[in-house]
PDB file of N, H, CA, C and O in Angstrom:
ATOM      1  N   UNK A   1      82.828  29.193  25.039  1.00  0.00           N
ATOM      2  CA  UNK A   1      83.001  30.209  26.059  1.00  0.00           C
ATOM      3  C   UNK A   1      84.228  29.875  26.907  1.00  0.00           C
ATOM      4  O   UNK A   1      84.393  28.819  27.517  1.00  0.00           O
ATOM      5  N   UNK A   2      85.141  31.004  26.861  1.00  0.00           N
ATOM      6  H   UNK A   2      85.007  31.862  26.365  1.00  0.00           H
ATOM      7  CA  UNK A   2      86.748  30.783  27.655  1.00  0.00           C
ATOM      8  C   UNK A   2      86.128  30.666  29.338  1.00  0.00           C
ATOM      9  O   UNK A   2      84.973  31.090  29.396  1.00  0.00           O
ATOM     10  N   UNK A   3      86.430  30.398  30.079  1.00  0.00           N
ATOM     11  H   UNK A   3      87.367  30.053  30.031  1.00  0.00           H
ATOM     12  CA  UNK A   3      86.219  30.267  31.942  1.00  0.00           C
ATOM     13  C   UNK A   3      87.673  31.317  31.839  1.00  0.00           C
ATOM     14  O   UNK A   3      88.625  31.487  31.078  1.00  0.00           O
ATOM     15  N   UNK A   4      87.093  31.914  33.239  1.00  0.00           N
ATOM     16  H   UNK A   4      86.319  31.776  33.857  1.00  0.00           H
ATOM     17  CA  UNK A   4      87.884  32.474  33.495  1.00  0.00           C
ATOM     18  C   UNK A   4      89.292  32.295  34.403  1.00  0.00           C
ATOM     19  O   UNK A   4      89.166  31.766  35.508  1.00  0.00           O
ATOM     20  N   UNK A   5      90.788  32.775  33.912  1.00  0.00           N
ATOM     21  H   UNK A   5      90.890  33.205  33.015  1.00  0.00           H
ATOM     22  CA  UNK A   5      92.109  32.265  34.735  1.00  0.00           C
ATOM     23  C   UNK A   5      91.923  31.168  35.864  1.00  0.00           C
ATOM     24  O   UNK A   5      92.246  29.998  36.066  1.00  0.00           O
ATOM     25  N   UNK A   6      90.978  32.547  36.708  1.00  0.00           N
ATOM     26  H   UNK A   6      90.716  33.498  36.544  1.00  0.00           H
ATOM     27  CA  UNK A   6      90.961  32.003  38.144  1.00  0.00           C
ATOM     28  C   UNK A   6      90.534  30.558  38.467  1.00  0.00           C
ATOM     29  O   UNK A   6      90.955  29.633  39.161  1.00  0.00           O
ATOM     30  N   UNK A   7      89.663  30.762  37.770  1.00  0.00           N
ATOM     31  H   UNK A   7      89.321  31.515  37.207  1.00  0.00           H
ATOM     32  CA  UNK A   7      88.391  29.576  38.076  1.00  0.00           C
ATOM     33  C   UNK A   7      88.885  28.118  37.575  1.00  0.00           C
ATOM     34  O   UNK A   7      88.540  27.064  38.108  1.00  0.00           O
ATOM     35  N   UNK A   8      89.830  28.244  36.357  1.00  0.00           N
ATOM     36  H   UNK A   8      90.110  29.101  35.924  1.00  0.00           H
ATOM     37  CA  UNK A   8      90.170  27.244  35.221  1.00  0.00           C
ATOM     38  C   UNK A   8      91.463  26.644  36.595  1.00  0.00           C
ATOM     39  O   UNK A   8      91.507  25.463  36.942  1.00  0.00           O
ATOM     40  N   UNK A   9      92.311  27.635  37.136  1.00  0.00           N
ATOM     41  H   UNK A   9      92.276  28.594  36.854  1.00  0.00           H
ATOM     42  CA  UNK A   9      93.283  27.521  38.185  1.00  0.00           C
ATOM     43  C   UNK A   9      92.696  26.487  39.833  1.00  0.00           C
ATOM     44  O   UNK A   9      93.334  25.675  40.502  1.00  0.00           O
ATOM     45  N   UNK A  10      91.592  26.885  39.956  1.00  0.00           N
ATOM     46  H   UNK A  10      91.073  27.545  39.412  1.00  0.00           H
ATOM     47  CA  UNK A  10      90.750  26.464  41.061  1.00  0.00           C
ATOM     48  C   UNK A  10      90.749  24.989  40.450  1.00  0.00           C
ATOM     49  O   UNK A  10      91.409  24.108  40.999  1.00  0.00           O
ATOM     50  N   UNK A  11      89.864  24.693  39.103  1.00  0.00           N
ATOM     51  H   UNK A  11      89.328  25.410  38.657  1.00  0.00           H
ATOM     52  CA  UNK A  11      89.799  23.408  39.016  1.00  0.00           C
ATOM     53  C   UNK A  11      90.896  22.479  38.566  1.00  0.00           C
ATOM     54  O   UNK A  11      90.797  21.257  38.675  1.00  0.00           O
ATOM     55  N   UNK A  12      91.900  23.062  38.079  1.00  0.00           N
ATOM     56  H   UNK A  12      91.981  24.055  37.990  1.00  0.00           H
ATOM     57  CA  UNK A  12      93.501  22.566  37.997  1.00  0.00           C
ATOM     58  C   UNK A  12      93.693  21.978  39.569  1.00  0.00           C
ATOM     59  O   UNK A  12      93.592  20.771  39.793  1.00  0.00           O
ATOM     60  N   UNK A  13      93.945  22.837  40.500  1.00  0.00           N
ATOM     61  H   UNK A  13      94.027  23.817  40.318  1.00  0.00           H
ATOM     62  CA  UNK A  13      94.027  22.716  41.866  1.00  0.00           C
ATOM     63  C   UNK A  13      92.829  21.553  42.411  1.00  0.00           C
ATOM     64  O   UNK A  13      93.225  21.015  43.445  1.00  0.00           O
ATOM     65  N   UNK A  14      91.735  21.144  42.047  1.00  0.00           N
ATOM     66  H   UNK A  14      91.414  21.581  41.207  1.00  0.00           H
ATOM     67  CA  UNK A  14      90.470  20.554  42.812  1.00  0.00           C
ATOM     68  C   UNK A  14      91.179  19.097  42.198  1.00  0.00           C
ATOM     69  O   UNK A  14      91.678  18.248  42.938  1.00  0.00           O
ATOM     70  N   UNK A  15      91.125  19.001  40.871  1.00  0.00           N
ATOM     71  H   UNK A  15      90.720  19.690  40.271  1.00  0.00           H
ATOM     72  CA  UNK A  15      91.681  17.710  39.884  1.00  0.00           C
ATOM     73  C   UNK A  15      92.979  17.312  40.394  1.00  0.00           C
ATOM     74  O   UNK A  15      93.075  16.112  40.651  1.00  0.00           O
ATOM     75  N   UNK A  16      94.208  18.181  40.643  1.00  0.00           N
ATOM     76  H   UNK A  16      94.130  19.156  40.434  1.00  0.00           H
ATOM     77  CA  UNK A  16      95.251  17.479  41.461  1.00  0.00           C
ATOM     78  C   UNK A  16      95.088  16.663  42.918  1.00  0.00           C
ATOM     79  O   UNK A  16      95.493  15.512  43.085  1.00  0.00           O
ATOM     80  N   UNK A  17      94.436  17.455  43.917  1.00  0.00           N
ATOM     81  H   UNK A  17      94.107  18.390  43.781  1.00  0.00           H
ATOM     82  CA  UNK A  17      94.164  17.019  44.919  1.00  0.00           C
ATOM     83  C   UNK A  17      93.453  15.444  44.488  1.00  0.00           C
ATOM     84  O   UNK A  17      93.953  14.370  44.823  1.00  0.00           O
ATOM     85  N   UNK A  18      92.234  15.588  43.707  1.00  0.00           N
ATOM     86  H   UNK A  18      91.827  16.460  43.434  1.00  0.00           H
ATOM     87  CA  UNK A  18      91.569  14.152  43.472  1.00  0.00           C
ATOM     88  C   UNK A  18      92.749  13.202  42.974  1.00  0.00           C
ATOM     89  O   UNK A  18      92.822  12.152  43.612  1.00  0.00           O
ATOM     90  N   UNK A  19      93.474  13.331  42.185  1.00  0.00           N
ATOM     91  H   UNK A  19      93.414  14.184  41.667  1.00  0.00           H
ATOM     92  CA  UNK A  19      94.099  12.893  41.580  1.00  0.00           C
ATOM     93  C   UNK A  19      95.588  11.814  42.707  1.00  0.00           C
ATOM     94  O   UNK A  19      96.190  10.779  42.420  1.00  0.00           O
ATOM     95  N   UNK A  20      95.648  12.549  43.718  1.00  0.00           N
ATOM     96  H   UNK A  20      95.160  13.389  43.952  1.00  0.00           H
ATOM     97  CA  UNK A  20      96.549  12.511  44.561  1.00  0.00           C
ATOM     98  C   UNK A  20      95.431  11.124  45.476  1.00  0.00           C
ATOM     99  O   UNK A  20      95.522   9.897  45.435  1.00  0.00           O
ATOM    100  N   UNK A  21      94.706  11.799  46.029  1.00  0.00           N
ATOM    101  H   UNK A  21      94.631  12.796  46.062  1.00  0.00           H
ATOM    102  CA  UNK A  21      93.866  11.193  46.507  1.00  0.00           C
ATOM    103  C   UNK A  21      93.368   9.707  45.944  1.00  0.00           C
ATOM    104  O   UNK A  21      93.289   8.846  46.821  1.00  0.00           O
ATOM    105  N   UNK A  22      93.027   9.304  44.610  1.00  0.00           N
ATOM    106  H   UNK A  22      93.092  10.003  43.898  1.00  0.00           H
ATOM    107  CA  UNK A  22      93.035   8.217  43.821  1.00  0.00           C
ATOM    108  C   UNK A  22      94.059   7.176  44.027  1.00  0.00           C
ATOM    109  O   UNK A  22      93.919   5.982  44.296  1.00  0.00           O
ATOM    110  N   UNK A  23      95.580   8.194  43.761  1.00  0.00           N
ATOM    111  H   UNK A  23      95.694   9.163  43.543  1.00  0.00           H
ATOM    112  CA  UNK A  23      96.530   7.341  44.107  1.00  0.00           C
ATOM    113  C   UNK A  23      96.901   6.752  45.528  1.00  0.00           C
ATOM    114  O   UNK A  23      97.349   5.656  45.862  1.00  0.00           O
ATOM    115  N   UNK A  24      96.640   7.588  46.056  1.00  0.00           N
ATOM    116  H   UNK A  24      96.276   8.479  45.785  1.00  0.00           H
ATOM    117  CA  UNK A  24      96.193   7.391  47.701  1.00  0.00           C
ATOM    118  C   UNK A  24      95.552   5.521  48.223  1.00  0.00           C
ATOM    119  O   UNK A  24      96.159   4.596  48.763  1.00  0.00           O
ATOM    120  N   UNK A  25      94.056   5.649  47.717  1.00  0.00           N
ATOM    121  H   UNK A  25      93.563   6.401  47.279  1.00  0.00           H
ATOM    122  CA  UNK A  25      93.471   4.934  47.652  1.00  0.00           C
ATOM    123  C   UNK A  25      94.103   3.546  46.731  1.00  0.00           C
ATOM    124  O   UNK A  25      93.951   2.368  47.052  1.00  0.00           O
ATOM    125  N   UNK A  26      94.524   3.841  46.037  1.00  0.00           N
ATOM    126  H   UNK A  26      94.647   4.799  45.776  1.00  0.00           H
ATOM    127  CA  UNK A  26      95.159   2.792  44.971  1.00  0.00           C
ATOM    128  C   UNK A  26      96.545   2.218  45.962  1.00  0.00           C
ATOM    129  O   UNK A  26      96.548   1.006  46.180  1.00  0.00           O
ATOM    130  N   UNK A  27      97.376   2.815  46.389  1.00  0.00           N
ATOM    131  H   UNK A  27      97.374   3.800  46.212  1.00  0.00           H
ATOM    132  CA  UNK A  27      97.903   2.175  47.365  1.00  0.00           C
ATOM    133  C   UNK A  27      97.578   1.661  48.596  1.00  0.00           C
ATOM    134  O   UNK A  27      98.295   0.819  49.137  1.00  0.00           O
ATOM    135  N   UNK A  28      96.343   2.174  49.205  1.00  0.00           N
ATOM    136  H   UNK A  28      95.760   2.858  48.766  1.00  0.00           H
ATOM    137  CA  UNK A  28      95.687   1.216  50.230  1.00  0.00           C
ATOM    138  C   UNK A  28      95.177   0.154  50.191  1.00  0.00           C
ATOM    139  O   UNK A  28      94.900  -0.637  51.092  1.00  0.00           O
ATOM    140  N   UNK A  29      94.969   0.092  48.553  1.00  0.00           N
ATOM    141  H   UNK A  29      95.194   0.735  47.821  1.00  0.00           H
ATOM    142  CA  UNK A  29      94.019  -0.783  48.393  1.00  0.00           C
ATOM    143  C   UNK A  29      95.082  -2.395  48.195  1.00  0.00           C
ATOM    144  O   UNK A  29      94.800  -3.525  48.594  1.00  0.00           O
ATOM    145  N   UNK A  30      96.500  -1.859  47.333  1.00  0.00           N
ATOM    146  H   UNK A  30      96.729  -0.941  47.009  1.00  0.00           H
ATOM    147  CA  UNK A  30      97.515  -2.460  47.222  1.00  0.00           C
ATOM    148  C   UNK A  30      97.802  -3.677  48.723  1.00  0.00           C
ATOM    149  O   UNK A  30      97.796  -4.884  48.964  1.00  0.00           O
ATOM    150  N   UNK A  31      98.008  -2.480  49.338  1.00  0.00           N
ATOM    151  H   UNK A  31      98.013  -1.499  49.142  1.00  0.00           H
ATOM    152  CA  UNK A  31      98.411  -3.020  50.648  1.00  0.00           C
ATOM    153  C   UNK A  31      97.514  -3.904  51.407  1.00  0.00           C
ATOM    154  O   UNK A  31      97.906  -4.956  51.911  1.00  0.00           O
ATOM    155  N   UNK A  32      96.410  -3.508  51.477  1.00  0.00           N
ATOM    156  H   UNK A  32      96.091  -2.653  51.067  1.00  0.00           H
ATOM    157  CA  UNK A  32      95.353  -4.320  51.921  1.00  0.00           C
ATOM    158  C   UNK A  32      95.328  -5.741  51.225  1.00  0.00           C
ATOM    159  O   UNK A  32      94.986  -6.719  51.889  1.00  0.00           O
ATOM    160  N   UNK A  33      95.622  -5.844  50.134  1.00  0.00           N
ATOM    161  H   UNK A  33      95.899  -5.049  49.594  1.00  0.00           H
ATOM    162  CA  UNK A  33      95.300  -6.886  49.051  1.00  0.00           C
ATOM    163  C   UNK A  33      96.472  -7.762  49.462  1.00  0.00           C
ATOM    164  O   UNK A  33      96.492  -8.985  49.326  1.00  0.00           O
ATOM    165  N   UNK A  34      97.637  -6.874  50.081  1.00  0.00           N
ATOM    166  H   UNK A  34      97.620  -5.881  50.192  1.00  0.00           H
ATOM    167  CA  UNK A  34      98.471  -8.031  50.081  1.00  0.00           C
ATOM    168  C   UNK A  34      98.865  -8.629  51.542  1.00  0.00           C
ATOM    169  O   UNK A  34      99.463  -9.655  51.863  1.00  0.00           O
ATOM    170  N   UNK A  35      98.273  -7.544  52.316  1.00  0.00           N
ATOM    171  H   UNK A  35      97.787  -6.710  52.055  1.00  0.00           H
ATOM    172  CA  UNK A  35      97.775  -8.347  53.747  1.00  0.00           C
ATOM    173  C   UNK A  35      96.812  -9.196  53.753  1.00  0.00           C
ATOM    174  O   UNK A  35      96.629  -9.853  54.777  1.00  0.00           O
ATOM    175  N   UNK A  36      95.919  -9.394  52.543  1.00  0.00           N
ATOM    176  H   UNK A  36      96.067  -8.860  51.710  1.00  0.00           H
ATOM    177  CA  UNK A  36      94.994 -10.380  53.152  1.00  0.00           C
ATOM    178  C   UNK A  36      94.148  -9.872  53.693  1.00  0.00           C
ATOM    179  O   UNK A  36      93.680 -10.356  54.723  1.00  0.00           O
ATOM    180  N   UNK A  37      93.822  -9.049  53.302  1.00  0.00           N
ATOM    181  H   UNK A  37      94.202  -8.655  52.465  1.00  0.00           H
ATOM    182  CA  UNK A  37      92.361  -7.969  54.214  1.00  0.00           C
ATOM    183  C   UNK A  37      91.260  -8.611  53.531  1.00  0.00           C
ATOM    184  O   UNK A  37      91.220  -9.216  52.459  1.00  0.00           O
ATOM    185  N   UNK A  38      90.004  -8.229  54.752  1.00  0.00           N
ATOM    186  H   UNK A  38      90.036  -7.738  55.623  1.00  0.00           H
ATOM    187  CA  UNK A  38      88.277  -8.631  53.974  1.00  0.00           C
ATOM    188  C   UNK A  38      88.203  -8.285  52.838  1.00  0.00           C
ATOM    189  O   UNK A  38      88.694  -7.193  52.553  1.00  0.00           O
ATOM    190  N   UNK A  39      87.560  -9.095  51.785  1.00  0.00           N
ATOM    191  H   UNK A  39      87.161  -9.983  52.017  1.00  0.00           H
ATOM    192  CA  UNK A  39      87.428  -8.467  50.251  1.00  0.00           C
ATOM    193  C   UNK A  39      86.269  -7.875  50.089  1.00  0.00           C
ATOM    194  O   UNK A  39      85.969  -7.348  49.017  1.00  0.00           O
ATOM    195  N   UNK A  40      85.313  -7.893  51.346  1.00  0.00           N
ATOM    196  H   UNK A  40      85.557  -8.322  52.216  1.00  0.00           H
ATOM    197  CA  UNK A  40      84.285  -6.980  51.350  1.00  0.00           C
ATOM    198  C   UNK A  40      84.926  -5.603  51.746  1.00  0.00           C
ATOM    199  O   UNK A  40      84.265  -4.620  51.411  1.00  0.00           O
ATOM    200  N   UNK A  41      85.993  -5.396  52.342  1.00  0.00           N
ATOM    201  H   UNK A  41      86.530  -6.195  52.614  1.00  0.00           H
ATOM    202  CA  UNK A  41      86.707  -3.769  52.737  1.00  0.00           C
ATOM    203  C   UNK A  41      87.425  -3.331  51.709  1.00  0.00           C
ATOM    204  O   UNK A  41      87.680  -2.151  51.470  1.00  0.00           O
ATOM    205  N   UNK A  42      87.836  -4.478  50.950  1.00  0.00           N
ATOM    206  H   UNK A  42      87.629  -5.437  51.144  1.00  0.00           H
ATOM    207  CA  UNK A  42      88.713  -3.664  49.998  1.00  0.00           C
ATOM    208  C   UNK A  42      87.626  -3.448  48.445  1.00  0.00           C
ATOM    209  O   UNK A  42      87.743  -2.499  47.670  1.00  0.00           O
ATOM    210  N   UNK A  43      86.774  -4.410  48.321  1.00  0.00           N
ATOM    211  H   UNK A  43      86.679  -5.181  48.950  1.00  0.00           H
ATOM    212  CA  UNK A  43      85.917  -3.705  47.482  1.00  0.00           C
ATOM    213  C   UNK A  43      84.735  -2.421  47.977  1.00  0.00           C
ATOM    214  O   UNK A  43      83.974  -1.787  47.247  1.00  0.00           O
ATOM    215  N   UNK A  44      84.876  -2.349  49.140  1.00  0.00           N
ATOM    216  H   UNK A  44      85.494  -2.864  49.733  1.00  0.00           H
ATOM    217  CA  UNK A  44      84.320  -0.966  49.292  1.00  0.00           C
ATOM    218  C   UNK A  44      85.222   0.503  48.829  1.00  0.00           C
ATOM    219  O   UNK A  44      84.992   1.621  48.368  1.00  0.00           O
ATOM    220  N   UNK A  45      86.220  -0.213  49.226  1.00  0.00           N
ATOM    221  H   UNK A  45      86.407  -1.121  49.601  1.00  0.00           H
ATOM    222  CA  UNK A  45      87.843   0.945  48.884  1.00  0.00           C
ATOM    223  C   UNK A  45      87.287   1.188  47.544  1.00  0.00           C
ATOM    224  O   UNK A  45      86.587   2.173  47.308  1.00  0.00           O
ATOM    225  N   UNK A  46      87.602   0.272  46.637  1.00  0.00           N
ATOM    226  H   UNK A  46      88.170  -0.528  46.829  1.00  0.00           H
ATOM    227  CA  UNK A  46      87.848  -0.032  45.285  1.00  0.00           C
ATOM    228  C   UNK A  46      86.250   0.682  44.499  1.00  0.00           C
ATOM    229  O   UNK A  46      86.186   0.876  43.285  1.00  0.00           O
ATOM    230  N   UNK A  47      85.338   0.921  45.244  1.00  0.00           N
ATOM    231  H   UNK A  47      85.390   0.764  46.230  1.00  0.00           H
ATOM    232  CA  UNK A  47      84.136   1.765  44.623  1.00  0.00           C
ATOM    233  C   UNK A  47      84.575   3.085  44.972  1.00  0.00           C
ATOM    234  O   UNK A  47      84.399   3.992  44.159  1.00  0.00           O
ATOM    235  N   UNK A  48      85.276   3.371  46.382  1.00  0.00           N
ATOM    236  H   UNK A  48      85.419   2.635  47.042  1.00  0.00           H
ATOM    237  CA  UNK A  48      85.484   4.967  46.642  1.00  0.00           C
ATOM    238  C   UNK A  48      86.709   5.382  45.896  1.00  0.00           C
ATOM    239  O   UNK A  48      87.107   6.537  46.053  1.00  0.00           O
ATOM    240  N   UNK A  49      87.203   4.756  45.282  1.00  0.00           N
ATOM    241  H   UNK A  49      86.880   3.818  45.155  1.00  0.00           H
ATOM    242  CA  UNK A  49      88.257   4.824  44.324  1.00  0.00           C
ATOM    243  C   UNK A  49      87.604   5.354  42.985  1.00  0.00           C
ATOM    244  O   UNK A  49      88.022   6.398  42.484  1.00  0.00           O
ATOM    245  N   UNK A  50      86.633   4.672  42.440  1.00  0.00           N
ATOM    246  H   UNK A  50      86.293   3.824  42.847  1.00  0.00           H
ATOM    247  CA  UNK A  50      85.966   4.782  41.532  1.00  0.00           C
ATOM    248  C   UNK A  50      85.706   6.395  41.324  1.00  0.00           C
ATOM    249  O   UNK A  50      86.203   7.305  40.660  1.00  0.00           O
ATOM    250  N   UNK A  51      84.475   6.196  42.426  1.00  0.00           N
ATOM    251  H   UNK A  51      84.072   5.457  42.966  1.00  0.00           H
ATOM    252  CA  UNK A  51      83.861   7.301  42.694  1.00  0.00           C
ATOM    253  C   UNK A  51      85.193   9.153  42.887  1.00  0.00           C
ATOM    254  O   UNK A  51      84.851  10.299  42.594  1.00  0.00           O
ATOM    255  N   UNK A  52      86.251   8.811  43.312  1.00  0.00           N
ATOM    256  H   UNK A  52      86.529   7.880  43.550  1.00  0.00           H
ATOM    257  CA  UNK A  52      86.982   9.854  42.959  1.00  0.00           C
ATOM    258  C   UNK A  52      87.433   9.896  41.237  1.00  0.00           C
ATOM    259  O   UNK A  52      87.381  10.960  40.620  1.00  0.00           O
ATOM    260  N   UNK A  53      87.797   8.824  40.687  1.00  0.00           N
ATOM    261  H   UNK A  53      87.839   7.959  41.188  1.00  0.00           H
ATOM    262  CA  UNK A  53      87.660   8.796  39.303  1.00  0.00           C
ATOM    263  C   UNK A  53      86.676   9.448  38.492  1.00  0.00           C
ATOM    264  O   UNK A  53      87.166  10.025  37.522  1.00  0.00           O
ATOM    265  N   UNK A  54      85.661   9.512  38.582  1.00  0.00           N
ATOM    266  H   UNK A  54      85.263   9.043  39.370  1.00  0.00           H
ATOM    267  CA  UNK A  54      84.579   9.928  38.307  1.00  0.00           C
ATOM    268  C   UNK A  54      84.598  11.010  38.484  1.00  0.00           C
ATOM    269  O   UNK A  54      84.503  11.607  37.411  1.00  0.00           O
ATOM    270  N   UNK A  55      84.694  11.815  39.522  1.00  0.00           N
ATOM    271  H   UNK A  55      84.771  11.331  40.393  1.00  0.00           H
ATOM    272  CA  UNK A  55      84.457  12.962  40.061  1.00  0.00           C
ATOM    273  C   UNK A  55      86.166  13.663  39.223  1.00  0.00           C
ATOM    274  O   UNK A  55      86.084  14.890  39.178  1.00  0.00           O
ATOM    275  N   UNK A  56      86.877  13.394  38.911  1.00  0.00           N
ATOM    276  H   UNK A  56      86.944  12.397  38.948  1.00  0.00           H
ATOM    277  CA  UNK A  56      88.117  13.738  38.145  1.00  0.00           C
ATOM    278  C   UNK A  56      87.877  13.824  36.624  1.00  0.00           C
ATOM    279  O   UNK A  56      88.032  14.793  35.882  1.00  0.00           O
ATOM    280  N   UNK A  57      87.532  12.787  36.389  1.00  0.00           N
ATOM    281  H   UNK A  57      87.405  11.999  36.992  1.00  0.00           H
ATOM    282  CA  UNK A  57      86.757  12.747  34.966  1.00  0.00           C
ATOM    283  C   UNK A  57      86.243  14.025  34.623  1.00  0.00           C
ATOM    284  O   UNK A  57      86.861  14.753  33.847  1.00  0.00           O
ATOM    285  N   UNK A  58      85.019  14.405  35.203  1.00  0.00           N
ATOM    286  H   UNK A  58      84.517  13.813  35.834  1.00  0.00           H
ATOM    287  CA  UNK A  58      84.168  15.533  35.090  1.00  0.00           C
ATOM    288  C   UNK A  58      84.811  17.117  35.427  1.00  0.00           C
ATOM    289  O   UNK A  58      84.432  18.272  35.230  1.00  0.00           O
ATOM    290  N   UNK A  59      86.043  16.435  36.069  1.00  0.00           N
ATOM    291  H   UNK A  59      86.351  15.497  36.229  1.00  0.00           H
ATOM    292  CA  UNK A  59      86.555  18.012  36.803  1.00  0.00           C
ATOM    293  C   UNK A  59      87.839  18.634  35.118  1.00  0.00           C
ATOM    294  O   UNK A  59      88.294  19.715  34.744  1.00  0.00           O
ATOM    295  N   UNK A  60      87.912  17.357  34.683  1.00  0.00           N
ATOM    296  H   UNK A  60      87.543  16.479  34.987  1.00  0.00           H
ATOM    297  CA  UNK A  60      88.765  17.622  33.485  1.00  0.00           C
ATOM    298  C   UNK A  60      88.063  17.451  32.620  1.00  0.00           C
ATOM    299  O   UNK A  60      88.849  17.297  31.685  1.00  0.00           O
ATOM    300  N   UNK A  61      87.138  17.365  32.249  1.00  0.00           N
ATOM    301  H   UNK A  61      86.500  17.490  33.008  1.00  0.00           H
ATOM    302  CA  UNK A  61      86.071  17.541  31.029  1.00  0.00           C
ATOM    303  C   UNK A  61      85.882  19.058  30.751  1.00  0.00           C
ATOM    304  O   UNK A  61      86.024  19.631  29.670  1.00  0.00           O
ATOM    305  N   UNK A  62      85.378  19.826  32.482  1.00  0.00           N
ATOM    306  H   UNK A  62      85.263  19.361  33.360  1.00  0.00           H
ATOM    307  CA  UNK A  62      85.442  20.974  32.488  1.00  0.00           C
ATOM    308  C   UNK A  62      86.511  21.827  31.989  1.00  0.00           C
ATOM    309  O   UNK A  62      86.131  22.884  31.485  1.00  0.00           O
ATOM    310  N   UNK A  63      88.007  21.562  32.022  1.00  0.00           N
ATOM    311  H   UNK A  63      88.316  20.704  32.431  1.00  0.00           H
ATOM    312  CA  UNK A  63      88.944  22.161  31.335  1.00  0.00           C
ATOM    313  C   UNK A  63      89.329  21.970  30.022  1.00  0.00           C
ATOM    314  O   UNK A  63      89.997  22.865  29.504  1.00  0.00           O
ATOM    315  N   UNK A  64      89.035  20.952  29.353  1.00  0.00           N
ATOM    316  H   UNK A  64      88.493  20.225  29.774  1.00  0.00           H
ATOM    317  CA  UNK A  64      89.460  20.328  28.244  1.00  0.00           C
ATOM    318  C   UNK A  64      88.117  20.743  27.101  1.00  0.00           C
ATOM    319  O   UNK A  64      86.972  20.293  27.048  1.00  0.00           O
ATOM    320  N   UNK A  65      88.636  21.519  26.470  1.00  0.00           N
ATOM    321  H   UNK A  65      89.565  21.884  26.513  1.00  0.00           H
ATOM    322  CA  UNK A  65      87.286  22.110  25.976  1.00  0.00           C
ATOM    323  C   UNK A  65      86.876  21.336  24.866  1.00  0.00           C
ATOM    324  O   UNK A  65      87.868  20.932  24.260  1.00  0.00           O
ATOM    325  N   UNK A  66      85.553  20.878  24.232  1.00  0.00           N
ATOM    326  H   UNK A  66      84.747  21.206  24.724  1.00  0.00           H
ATOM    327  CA  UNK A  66      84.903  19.905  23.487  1.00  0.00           C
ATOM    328  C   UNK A  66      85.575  19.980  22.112  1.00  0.00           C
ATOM    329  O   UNK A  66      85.465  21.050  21.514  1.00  0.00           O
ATOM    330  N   UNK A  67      86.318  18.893  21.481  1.00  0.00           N
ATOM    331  H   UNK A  67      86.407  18.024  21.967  1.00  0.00           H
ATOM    332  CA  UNK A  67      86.723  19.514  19.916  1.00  0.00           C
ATOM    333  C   UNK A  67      85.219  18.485  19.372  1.00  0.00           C
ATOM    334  O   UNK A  67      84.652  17.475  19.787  1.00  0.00           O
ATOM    335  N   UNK A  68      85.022  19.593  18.058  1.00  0.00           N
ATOM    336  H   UNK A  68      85.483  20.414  17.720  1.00  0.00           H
ATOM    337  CA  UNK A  68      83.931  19.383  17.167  1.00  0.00           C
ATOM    338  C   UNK A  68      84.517  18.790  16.064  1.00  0.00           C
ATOM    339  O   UNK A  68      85.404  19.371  15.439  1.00  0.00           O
ATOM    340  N   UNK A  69      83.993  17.368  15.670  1.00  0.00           N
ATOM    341  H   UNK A  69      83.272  16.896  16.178  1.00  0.00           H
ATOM    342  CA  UNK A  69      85.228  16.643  14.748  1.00  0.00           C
ATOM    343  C   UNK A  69      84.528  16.773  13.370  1.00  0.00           C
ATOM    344  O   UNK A  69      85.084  16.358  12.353  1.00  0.00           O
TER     345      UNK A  69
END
């Protein structure tokens, strides 16, 4: 089943933002690491990092339609 323009456009748009956001986090986490920050703060980072991964994963699963091998 095709999704429709709009909708396929919406989650193009939802997946960039995450995507931005990941990298986001991936440089805080950089920086932190090399200040010497708590490694209990930066492994909290490093799960909410995850957790946008995840949530990207699924947002491009939705566009990428299943090939049947």
């Amino acid at each position: 089943m095709q999704m429709a323009d709009q909708e396929q456009a919406e989650i193009r748009l939802m997946a960039a933002r995450l995507r931005q956001e990941h990298e986001d986090y991936d440089t805080a986490i950089n920086a932190m690491i090399a200040t010497g920050c708590d490694a209990l703060r930066i492994q909290r980072m490093k799960k909410k990092k995850l957790v946008i991964k995840d949530k990207l994963t699924k947002l491009e699963d939705q566009i990428i339609p299943d090939i049947i091998a």
